[in-house]
Backbone bond lengths (Angstrom), bond angles and torsions (degrees), N, CA, C in turn:
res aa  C-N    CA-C-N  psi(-1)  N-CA   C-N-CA  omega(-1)  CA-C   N-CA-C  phi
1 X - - - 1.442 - - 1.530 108.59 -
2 X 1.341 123.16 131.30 1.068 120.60 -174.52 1.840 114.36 -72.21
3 X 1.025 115.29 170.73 1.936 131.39 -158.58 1.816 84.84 -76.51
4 X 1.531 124.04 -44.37 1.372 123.77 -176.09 1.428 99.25 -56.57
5 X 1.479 135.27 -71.43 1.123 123.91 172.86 1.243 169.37 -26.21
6 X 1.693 71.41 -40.56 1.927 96.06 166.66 1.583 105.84 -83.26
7 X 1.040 118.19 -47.22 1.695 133.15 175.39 1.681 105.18 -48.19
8 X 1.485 127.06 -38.84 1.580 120.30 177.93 1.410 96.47 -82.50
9 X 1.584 132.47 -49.82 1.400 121.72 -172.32 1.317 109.44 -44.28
10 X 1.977 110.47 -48.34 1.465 99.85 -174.37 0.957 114.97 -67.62
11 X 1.299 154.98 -44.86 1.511 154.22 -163.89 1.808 81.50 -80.33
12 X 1.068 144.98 -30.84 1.898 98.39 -171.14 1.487 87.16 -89.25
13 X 1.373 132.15 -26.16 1.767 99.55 176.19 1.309 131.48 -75.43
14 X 1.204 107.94 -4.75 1.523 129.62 175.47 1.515 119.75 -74.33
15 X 2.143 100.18 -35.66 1.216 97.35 154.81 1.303 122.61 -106.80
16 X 0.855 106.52 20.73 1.870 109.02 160.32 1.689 125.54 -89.77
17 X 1.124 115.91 -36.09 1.567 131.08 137.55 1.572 115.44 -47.54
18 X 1.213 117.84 -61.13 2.161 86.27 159.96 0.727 115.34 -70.06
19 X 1.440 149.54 -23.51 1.249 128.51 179.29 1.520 114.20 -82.32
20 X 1.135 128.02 19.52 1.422 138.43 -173.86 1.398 106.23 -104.03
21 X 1.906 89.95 -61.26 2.027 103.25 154.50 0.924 145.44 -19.90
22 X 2.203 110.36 -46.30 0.978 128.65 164.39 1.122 143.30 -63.19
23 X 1.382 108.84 -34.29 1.710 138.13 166.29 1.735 98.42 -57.57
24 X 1.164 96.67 -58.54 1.704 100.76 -163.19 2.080 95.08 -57.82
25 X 1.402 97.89 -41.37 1.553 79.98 -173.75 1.227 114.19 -83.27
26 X 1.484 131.29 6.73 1.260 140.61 147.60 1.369 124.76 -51.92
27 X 1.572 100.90 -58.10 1.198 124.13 -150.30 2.177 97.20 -72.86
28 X 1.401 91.57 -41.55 1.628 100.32 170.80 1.214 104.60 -56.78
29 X 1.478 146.63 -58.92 1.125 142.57 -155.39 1.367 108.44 -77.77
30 X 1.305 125.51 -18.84 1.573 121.31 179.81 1.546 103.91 -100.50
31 X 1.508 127.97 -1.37 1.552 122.53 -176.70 1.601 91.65 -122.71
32 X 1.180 120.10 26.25 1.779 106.40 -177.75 2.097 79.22 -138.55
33 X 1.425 104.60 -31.21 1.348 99.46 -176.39 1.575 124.95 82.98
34 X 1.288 102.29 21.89 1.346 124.30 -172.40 1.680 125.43 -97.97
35 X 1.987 100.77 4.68 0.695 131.96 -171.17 1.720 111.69 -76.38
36 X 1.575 97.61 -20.22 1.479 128.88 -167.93 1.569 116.11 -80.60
37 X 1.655 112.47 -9.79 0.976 119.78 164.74 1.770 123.12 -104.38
38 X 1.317 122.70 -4.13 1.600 134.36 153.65 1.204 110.69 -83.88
39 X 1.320 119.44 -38.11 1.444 94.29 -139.32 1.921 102.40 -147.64
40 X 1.414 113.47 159.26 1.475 112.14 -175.33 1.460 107.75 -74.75
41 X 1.265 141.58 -172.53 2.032 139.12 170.68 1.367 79.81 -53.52
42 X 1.644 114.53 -73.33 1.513 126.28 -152.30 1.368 104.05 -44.65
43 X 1.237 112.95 -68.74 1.316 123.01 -147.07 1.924 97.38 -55.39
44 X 1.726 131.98 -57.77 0.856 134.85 148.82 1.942 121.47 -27.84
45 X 0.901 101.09 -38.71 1.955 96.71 167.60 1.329 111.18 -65.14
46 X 1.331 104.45 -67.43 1.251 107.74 -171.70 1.886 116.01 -65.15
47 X 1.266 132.10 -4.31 1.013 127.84 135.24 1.183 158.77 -73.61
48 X 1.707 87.72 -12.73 1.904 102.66 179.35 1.385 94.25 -86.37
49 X 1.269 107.71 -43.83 1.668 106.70 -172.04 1.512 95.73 -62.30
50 X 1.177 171.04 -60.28 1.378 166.74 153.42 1.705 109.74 -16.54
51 X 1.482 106.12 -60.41 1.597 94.13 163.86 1.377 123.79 -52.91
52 X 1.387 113.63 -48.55 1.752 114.90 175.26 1.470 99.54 -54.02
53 X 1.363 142.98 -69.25 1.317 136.09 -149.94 2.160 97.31 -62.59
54 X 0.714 104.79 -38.07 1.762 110.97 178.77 1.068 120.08 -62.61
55 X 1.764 103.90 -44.75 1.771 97.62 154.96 1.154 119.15 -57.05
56 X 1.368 119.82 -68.93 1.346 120.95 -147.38 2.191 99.69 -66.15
57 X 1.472 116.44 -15.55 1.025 93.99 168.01 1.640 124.89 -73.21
58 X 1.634 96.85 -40.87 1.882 94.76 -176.53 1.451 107.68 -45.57
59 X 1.655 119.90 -42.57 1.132 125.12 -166.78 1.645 100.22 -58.82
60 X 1.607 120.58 -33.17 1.651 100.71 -167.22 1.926 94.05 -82.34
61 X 1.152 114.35 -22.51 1.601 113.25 179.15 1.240 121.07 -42.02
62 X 2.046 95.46 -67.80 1.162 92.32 -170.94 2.071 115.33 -99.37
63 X 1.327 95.72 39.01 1.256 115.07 150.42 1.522 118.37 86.15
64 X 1.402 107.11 16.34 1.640 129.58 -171.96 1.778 105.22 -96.85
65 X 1.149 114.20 106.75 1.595 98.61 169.16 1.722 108.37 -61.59
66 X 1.674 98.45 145.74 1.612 116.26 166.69 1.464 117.59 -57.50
67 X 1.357 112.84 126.97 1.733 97.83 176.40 1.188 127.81 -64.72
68 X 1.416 150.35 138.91 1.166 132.81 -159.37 1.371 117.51 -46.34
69 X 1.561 112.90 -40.03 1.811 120.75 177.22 1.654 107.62 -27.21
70 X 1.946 100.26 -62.90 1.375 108.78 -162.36 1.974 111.26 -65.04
71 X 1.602 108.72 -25.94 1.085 115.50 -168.47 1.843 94.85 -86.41
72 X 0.788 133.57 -42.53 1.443 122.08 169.32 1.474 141.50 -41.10
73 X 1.681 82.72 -36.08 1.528 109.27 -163.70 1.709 101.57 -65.07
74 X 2.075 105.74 -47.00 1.118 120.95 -169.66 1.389 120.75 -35.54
C-alpha cells in the first residue's frame, strides 16, 4: 500500500474518532440534560441529528459500517 494511503486512512480514522467524541459529548448533554443550558429543544435536535449524520459518514470513509442505532437515528 502506498505511504499516500496509509497517511489518508490515518487521518480519516483519526477523524472518525472525533467524531465519535462528539456524539459522546452530545450524547452526555442530552442524558444529563445539560443540553438545556446552550441550546433551544430545536436548536439541540437539529444538531445531534448533524452530529449523527457526520458520524455515520466518517464511519462509511474510513470504512466501518454505522451501527444500526446510529443509522436509524439519521
Amino acid at each position: 500500500m502506498p505511504a499516500t494511503t496509509t497517511a489518508i486512512d490515518a487521518v480519516s480514522q483519526r477523524l472518525r474518532e472525533l467524531a465519535h467524541k462528539r456524539l459522546a459529548y452530545y450524547s452526555e448533554l442530552s442524558r444529563t440534560g445539560r443540553w438545556t443550558l446552550y441550546f433551544t429543544e430545536r436548536e439541540f435536535i437539529e444538531r445531534l441529528r448533524d452530529v449523527i449524520a457526520v458520524t455515520n459518514a466518517w464511519n462509511e470513509i474510513a470504512g466501518r459500517k454505522p451501527s444500526a442505532k446510529l443509522r436509524d437515528a439519521a
